[in-house]
N, C-alpha and C positions, 0 to 999 in steps of 0.2 A: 611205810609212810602213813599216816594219818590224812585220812581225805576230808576233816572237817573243817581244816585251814586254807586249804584251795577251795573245797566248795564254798566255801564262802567269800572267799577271793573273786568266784568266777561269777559272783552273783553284784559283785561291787561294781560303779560306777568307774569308767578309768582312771587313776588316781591325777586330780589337777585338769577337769575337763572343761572347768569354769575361770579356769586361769588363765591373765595374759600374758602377754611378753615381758617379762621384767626387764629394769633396764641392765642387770648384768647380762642376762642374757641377748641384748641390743646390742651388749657390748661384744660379746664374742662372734656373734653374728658381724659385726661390723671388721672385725679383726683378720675376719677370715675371707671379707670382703680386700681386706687392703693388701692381705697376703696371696689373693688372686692367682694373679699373671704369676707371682713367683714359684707358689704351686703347680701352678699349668706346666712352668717351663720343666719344673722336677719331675712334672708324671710325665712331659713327653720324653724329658732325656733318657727316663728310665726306660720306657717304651721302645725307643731306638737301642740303646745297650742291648736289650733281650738275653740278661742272661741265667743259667740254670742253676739248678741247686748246688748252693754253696761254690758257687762261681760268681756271684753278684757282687764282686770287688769295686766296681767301678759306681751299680747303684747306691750300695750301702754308704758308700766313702760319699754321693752327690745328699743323699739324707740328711750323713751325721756331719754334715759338713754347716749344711744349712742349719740345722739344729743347733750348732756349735755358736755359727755366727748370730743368733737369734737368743743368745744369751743361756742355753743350756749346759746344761753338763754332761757332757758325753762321755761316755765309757765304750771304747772299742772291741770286739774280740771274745767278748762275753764268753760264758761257759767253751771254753777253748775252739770257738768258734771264728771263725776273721770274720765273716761278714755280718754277724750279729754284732749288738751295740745296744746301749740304752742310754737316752736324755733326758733326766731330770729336772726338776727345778722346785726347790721350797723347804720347806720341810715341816716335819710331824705330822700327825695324820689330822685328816685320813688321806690315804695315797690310794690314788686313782690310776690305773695304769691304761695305757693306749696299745693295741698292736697294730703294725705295719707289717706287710709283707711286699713283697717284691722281686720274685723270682720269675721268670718265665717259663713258657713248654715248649720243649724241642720239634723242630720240624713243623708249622705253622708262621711262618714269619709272610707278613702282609702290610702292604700298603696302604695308607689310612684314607680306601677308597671301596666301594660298593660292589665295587669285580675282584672273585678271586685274582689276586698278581703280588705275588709274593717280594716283598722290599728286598730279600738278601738269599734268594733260590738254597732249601735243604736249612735255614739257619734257624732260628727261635723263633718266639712270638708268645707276645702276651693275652693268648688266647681265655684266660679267667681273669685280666683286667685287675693283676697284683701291680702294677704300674700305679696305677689311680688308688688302688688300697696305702700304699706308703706313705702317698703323699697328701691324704685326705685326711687319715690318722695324725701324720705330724701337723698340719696345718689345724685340729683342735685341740692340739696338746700346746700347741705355742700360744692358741686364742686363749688358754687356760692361765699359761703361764705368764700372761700380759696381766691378769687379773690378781693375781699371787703377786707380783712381784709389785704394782699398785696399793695392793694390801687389800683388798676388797673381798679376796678369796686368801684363804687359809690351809696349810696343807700345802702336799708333794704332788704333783702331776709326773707322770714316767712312762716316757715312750718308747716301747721293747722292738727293736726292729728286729724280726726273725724272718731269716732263708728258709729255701729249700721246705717250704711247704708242700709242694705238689711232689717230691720223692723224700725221700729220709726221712721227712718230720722235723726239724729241728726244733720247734718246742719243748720234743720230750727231754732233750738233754738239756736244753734251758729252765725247767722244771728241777729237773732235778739238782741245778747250779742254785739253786733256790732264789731265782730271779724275783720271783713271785709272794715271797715268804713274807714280805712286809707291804705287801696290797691288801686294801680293803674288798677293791670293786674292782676289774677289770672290765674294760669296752672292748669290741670290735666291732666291724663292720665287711661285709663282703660287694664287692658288685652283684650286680644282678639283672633281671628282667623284669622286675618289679621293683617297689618299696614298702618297708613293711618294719614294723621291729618283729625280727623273727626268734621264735619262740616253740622250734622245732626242733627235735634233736638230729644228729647224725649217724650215722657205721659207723662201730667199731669194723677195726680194721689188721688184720697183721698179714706180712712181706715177708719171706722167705726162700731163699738161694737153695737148688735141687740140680747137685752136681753128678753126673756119673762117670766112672773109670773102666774102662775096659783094654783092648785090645787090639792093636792094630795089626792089618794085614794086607795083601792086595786084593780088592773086592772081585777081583775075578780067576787071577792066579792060584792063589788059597785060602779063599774065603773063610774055610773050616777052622784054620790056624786062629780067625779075630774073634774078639768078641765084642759086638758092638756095642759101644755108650748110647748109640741114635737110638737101636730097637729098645733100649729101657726107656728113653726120651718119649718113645713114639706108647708103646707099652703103660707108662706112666699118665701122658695125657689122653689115654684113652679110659683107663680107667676114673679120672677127675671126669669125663663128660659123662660115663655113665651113671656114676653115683651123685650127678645132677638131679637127675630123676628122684633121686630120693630125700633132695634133702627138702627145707621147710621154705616157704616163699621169702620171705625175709633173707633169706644165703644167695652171696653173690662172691664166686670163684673166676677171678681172671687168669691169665697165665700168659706170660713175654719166654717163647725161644731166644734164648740169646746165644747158643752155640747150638749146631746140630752137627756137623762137623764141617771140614774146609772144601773137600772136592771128592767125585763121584766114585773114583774108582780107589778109596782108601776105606775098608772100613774102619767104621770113625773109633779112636779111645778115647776120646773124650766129650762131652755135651752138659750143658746146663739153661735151665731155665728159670725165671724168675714169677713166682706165684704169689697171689695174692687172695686171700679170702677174708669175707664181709659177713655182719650180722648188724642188723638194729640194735643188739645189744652181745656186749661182750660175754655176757655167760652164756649166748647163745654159738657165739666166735669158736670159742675154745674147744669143744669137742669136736668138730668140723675141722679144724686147726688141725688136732690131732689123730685125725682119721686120716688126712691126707696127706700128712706125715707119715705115716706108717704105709700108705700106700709104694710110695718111693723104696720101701723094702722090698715088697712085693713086685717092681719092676725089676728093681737088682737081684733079685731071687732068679725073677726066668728068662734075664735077658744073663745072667753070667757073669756080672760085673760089679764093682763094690760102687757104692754110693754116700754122698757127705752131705748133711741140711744145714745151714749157716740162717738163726734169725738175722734180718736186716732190721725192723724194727715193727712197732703198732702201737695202734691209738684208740683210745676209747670211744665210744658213742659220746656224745653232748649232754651236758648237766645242764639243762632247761631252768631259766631263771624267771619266773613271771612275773614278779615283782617288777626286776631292772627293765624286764619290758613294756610291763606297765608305761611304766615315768618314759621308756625311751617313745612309744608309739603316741604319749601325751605331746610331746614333742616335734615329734612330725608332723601331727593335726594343728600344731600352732604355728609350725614353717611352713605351713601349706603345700601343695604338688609342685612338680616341676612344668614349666610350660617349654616348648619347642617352636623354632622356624618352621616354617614353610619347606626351605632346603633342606633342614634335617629332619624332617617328615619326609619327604621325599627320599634322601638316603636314606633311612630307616627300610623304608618300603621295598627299594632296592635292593638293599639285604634278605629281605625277605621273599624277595622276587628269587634273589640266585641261590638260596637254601629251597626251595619248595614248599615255602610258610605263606598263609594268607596274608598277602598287604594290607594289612592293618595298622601300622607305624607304630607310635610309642607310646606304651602304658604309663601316661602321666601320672597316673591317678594315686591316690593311699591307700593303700589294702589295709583291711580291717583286723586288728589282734586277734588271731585264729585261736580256737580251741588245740592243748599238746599233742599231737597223736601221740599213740601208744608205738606202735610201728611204722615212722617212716620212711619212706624211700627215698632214695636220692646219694649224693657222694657223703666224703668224709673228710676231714678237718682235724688237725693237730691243736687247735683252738678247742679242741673238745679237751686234751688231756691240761690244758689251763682250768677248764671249768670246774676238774675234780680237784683242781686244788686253790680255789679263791673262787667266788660269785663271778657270773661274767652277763654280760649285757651286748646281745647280736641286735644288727640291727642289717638288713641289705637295702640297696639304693640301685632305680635303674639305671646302667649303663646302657645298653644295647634293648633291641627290638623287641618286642614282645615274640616268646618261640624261637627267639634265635638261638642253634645249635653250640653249647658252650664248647670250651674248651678247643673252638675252631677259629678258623684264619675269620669268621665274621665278625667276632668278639675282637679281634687284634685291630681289625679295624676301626669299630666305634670306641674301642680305646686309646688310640690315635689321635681321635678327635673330638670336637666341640660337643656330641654325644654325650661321650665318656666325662668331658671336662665340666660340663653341669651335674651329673651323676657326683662328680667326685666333689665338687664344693657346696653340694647338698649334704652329702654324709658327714663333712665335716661340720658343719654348723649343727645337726642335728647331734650330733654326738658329744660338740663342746658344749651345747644347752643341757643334755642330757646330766654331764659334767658339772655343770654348773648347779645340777639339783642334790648331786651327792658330795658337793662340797660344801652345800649352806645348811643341808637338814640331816641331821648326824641318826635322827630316830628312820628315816628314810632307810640310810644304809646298813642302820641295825634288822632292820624289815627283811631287805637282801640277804642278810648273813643269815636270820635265822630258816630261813627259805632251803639258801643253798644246805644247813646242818642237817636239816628236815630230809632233802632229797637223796643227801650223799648216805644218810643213815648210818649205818657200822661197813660202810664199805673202804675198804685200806688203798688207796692207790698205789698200783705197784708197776713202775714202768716198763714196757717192753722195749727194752732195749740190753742190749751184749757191750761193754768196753765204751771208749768214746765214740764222737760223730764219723762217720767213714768219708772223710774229707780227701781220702788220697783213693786212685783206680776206681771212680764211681764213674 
């Protein structure tokens, strides 16, 4: 990559810092004003559903439903998918595309109250606040397409709803359905603990199924007869914790038993578990991938029993767009911060009371367009395998407390509620302004495009993924 085009980038003023609010953008702001309460009721219904990857029948259908009614063109079922969909409206470019997500996480399901007390004991919960992502997304895509269909705005707006983010990915098979193939710009947006247009990459990331076959016998009558599947299980992740030690700080190897076997006095023939390994960047992924891979031989070798690796899927690191963050973070400084009650300073606080975070309540404030890091830390995102193939424009908005522990039952709760519900009608207006800047200035989004050319360089994407989406025994 050539670093004379960002440095010089990083040394410019933020693109439109002396600009006001135009009145299209008055207008979409005000749009998404009137679409409110109808929004609110879409993220809570979703919120209450809570359901998981590629089970989200019920949210996707309350979505494209509203979409439908709201003068879009919906397309159901996308890349063979039931609960993906896409809403369109306009036409010829440039086409702007929106993403929604709306799946939950298993086991987290909570009351949209301050004390752990779980709404549906053992069931979901919208602990990353994809409830509020769907419905914040669609409510700038409609503000958009009020402006299109006026004639004021020119161009396709296209709102991608995709599942099953938080397991399978389903982006990447929507990718490769070539969802994407006739977008200019792509948006999104994440919840969060802050506000920010973020301009940070993510893990890459790949999942992998590690089966063992062995022998069964009675663990105490003749033990000698079995050959156990567990001691390769046990064998296997012993050796993944030691070759921790060796790898590079940026590597992050998780691992889910999901069989060790049924009862004590069997030993077991058969075990599996589900592995995952992380890097900052994918060509750092790959040879860790395949170290650990081969270790799985190496268990089957001295525990006696034959073994199978099944990829599930993976995702690239994030294609960082400064440009679209530029215009997005111009945007936020002209919507100003979020303000709070009293009460919900208070619940905030309480939140933070029952995790063991300092009561400090909520980061109203705008975080300032941060310098890329080279190595991030932090999770990952099938929104990354978008960014390799079209520009994309991140932006995160606060839901929850500043420090509050994601991915837990305290996020399910300020997603529930009036928290959550100003986070989520923040991100939509700052998104359909944003929106509104790469449908009136065409050299704007030529800026974008040649950015994203710039970063992607001679790199080929090539998706990780095996057959279709695994919609059936997940």
């Amino acid at each position: 990559m050539k670093k004379t085009l960002f440095t010089l980038m990083a040394c410019l003023p933020l693109w439109g810092v002396a600009q006001k609010i135009t009145p299209l953008k008055k207008a979409v702001i005000q749009s998404v004003e009137q679409h409110k309460e109808s929004l609110i009721k879409l993220s809570d219904s979703v919120w209450a559903l809570a359901e998981t990857a590629f089970e989200e029948q019920g949210s996707a259908k309350i979505l494209a439903d509203y979409a439908e009614a709201q003068g879009m063109n919906v397309t159901r079922g996308v890349a063979g998918i039931p609960t993906a969909f896409t809403a369109t409206f306009g036409s010829g470019h440039p086409v702007i595309s929106i993403l929604g997500e709306y799946d939950a996480l298993p086991g987290i399901s909570q009351k949209a109250s301050p004390e752990k007390e779980a709404l549906n004991p053992g069931a979901a919960g919208h602990g990353c606040g994809h409830n509020l992502f769907g419905a914040a997304s669609l409510g700038a895509a409609i503000a958009i397409k009020e402006q299109i269909e006026s004639g004021k705005l020119k161009g396709t707006v296209k709102f991608l709803g995709t599942p099953s983010e938080e397991k399978y990915f389903a982006k990447i098979w929507m990718v490769q359905a070539g969802l994407w193939e006739d977008v200019d710009v792509n948006v999104s947006w994440h919840p969060g603990a802050q506000t920010e247009a973020d301009v940070q990459s993510s893990l890459a990331l790949v999942d992998f199924k590690v089966e063992f076959y062995g022998q069964a016998a009675h663990a105490s009558g003749d033990p000698w007869n079995g050959r156990s599947a567990s001691d390769a299980l046990e064998l296997y992740t012993t050796g993944i914790n030691y070759y921790r030690e060796h790898m590079k700080p940026t590597l992050r190897v998780h691992y889910h038993i999901q069989d060790g076997g049924q009862v004590v006095n069997v030993v077991p023939d058969y075990s599996r578990l589900w592995v995952r390994v992380r890097d900052t960047k994918r060509t750092g992924m790959m040879p860790v991938y395949e170290r650990i891979k081969a270790m799985a031989e190496g268990a089957a070798i001295m525990a006696d029993v034959d073994y199978k690796i099944t990829l599930i899927s993976g995702i690239y690191e994030m294609l960082v767009n400064r440009r679209g963050g530029e215009v997005m973070q111009n945007n936020l400084e002209l919507l100003g911060p979020l303000t709070y009650t009293t009460e919900e300073e208070a619940f905030a606080k309480k939140i933070q009371e029952a995790t063991g975070k300092p009561q400090v309540g909520m980061d109203a404030s705008i975080h300032a367009l941060l310098p890329t890091a080279e190595h991030p830390m932090g999770g990952s995102t099938d929104v990354a395998d978008v960014s390799w193939n079209v520009p994309n424009i991140n932006l995160s908005v606060t839901v929850a407390p500043k420090d509050t522990p994601w991915h837990s039952w305290a996020v399910v709760a300020c997603a529930g509620m009036s928290i959550g519900h100003k986070g989520m009608v923040h991100a939509a207006k700052a998104m359909s302004m944003t929106m509104v800047d790469l449908f009136q200035q065409p050299k704007l989004v030529q800026e974008i495009k040649n950015e994203f050319k710039e970063r992607k360089g001679d790199e080929v994407y090539t998706p990780m993924i095996e057959g279709p989406a695994p919609l059936q025994g997940h």
